[in-house]
C-alpha positions in Angstrom: 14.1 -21.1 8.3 16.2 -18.6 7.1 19.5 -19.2 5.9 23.3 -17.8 7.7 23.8 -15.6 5.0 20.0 -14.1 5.6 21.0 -14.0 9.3 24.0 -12.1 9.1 22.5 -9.7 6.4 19.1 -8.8 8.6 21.8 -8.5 12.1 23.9 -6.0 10.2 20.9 -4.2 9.0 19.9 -4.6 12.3 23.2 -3.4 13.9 23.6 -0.2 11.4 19.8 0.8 12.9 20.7 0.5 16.2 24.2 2.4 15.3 22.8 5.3 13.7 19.7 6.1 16.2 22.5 5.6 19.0 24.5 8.2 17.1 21.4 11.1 16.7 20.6 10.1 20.3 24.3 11.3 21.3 24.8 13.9 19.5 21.3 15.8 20.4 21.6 14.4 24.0 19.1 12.0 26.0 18.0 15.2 28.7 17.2 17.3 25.2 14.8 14.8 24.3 13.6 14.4 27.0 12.3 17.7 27.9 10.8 17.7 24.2 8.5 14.6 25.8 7.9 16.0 28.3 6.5 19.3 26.8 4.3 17.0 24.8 2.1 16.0 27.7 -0.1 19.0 27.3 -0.5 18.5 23.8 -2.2 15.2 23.9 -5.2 16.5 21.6 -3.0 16.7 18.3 -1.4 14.0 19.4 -4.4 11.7 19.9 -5.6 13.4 16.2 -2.4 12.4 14.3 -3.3 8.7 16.1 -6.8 8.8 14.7 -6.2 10.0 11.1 -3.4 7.2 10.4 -6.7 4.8 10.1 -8.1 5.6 7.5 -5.5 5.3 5.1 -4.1 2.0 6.5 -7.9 1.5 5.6 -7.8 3.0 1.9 -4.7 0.7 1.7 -6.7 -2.3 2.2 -9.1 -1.4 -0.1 -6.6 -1.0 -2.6 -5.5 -4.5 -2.2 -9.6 -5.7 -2.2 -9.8 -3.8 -5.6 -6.5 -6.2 -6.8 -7.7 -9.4 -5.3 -11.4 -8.5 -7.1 -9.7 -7.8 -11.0 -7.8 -11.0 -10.7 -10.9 -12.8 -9.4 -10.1 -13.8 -6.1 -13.6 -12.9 -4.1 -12.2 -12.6 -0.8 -14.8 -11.1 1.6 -13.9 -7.7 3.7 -13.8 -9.9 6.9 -11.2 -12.2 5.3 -9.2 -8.9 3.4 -9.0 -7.1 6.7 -7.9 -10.1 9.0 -5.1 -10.8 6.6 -4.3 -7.0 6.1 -3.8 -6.9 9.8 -2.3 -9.7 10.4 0.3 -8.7 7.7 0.7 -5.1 9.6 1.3 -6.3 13.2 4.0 -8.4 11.4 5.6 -5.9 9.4 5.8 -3.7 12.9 7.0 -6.1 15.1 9.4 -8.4 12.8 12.7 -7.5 12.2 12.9 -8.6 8.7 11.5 -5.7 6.4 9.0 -8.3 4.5 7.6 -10.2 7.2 4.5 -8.7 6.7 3.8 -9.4 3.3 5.6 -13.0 3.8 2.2 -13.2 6.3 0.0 -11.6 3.7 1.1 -13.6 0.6 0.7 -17.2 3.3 -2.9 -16.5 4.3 -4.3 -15.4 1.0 -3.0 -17.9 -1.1 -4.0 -20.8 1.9 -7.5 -18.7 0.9 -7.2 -18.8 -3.1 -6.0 -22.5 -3.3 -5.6 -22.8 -7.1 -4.4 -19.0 -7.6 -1.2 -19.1 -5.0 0.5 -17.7 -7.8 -1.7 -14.6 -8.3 -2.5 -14.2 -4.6 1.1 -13.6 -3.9 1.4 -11.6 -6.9 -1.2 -9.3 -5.6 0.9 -8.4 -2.8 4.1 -7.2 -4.9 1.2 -5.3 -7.2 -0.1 -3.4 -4.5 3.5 -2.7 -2.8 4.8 -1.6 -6.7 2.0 1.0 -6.8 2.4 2.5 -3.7 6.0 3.3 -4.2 5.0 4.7 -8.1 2.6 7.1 -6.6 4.8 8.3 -3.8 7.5 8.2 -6.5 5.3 10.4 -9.2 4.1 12.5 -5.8 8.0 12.9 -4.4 9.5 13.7 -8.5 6.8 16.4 -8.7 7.3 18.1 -5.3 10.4 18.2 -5.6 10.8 19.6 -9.4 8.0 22.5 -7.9 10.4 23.3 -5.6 13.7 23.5 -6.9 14.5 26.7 -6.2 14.6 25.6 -2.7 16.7 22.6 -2.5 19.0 24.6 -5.6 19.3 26.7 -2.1 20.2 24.3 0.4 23.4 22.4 -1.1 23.6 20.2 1.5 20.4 18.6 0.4 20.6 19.3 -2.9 23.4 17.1 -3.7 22.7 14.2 -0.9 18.8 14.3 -1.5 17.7 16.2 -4.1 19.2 14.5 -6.9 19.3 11.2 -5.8 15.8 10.7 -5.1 15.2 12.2 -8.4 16.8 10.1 -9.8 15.3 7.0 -7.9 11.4 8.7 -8.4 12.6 8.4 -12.9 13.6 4.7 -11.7 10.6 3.6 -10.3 8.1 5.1 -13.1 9.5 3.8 -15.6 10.2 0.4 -13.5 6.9 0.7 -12.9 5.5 1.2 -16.1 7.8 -1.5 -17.5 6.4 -4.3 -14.9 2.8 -2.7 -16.0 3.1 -2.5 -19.9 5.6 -4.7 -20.8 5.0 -8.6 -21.0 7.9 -10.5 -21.1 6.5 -13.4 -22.2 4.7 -11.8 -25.0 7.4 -9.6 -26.0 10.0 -13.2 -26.2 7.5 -15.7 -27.0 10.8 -18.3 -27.2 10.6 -18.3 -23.0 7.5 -20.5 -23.6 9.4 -23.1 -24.7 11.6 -23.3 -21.5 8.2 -24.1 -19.8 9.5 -28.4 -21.0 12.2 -28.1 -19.8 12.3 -30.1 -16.2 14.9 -28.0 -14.5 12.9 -24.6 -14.9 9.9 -25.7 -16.1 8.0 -25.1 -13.0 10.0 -21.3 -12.1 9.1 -20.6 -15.8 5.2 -21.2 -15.5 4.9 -19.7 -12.3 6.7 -16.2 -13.5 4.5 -16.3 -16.4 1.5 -16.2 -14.0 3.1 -13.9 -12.0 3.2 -11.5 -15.3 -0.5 -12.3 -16.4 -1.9 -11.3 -13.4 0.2 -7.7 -13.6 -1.4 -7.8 -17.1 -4.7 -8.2 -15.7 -4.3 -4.8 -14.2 -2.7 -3.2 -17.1 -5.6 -4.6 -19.5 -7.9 -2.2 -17.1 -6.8 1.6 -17.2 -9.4 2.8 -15.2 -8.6 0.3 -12.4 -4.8 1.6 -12.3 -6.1 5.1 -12.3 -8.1 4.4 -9.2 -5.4 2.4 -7.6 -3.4 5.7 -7.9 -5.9 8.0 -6.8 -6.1 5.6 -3.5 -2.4 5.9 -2.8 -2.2 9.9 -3.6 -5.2 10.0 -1.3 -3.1 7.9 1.3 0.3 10.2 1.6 -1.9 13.1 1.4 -3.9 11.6 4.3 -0.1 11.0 6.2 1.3 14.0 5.7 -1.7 15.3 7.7 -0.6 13.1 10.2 2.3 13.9 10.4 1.2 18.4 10.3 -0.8 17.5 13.5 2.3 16.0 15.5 4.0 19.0 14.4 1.5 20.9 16.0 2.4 19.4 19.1 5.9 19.8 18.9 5.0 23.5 18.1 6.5 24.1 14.6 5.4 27.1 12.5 6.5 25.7 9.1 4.2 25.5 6.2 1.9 22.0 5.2 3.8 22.9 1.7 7.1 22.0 3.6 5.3 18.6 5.3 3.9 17.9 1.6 7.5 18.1 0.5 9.4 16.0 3.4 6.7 14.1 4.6 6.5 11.9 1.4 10.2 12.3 0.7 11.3 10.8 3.9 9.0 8.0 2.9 10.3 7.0 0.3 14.3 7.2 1.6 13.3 5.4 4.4 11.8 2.8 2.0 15.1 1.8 0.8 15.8 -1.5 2.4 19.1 -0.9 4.4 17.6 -1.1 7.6 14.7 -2.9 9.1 11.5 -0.5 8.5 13.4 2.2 7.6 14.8 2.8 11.6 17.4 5.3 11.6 17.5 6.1 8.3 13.9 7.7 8.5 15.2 9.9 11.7 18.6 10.9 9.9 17.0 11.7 7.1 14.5 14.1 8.8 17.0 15.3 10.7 18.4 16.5 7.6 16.3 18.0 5.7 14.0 19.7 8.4 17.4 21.2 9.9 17.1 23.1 6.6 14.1 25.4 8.4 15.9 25.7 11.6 13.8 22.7 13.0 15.5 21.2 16.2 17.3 17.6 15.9 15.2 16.6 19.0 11.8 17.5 17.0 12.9 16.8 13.5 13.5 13.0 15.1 10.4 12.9 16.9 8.1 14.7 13.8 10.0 11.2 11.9 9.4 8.6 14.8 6.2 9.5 16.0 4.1 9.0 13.2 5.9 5.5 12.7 4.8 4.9 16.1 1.4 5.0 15.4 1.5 2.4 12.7 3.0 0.3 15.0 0.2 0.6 17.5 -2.3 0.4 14.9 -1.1 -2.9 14.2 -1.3 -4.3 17.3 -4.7 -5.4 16.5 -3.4 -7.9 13.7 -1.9 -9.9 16.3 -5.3 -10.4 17.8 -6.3 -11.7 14.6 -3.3 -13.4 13.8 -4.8 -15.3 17.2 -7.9 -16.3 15.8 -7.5 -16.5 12.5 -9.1 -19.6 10.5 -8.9 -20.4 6.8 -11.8 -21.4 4.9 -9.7 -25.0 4.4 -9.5 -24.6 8.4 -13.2 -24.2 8.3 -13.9 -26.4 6.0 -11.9 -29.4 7.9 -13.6 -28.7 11.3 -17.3 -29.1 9.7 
């Protein structure tokens, strides 16, 4: 059960969503949308192609998260891995909470691990932080390559440019702090608020959490894969997202989706609405206004994409049906 103070805080986020798409919707005008629907009819085949290739990322993401579960010892087989990834997406599409998904994730696998809740959960936030340090090292470089163009465009320099820079330096060396720094070795003192009743318990469980981000740090040539998995997954999106620009006819570069594509991930990232909605369309709005890109396209070359996560998710629901624990198993034989 969430608490008021959740509720209000996930309506308002709710509320600011629903504002701002209400407010692009007005001021490019329902009929001018419309037509740019309609026109997509006949351009099904790059359509149904943008559709097909946002599989095998969400794929290489699971496989990302196998590789986790495997270096902290947690042998979940790929039947169990992709229920629970599924499971997790459907509920990250279709609840309004940004986290529901993961909450999902983090309930099944540790119900799987038994005595390695800790870690299984753990695994979850490891996987999320490097996704968001390779889009961050990806965005920070694409961005520093082409300075001369957003130096150009003030309106995104100022509102974009620098920000996200400035978020991308956050996150690496976040990031590398969460992956090279151990807290508890680095202040061996915390240790002894392990007997202490009142935080005994939080104390033992964050060390955990911090060994098991360890175990990933203690193997470089797992982190380097990890990485090469998530560049391979944005790269992978971002020719997603070239094909519904197809459709919608645009004659921009794949440079330019290389450079917004992953850029409007990562804004849209920031928690301030649930998954991103209307912040994801404003900010593509934005920035693809900078080549002369419609409002009525630059929306749909945001939305569309997104849309096809949701329907690949739809799935998970299916599993979320059937889904049985080895526990669940184990009780029925």
């Amino acid at each position: 059960m969430k608490n008021p103070r959740q509720i209000v805080g996930m309506l308002l986020k709710l509320g600011l969503a629903v504002g701002v798409l209400g407010y692009l919707l007005h001021k490019m005008g329902l009929n001018k949308l419309g037509g740019t629907l309609k026109g997509l009819a006949g351009e099904w085949p790059w359509l149904l192609a943008g559709f097909l290739l946002c599989l095998p990322p969400l794929l290489l993401c699971m496989a990302r998260w196998k590789r986790i579960l495997d270096a902290q010892g947690m042998r979940l087989g790929w039947s169990k891995v992709n229920s629970i990834f599924f499971i997790g997406l459907f509920f990250n599409s279709f609840m309004i909470g940004p986290t529901g998904g993961d909450l999902m994730k983090a309930y099944y696998t540790a119900r799987e691990t038994r005595h390695q809740k800790t870690e299984a959960v753990t695994t979850i936030f490891i996987d999320r932080i490097i996704g968001l340090y390779a889009m961050a090292l990806l965005v920070g470089t694409v961005i520093l390559i082409r300075w001369d163009f957003f130096a150009a465009n003030p309106a995104i320099r100022g509102a974009v440019a620098w920000p996200m820079l400035v978020a991308c330096l956050t996150i690496i060396v976040g990031g590398a702090i969460a992956f090279g720094v151990h807290l508890f070795e680095l202040c061996p003192w915390l240790r002894r608020l392990n007997h202490i009743p009142a935080v005994g318990k939080i104390m033992e469980t964050v060390e955990r959490a911090y060994n098991a981000f360890y175990v990933c740090r203690a193997n470089p040539k797992l982190l380097v894969a990890l990485l090469l998995y998530s560049f391979v997954i944005q790269l992978v999106f971002v020719v997603a997202s070239w094909c519904v620009g197809q459709a919608l006819g645009l004659t921009v570069s794949f440079l330019d989706y290389l450079t917004f594509g992953p850029l409007i991930g990562l804004i849209s990232a920031i928690p301030i609405t649930p998954g991103g909605t209307g912040i994801r369309e404003l900010a593509s709005i934005k920035l693809w206004g900078t080549l002369g890109v419609t409002d009525d396209r630059a929306l749909l070359l945001a939305f569309i994409p997104f849309l096809y996560l949701v329907l690949w998710g739809i799935p998970g629901g299916l599993l979320f049906l059937f889904h049985k624990s080895d526990k669940e198993d184990e009780s029925h034989a």
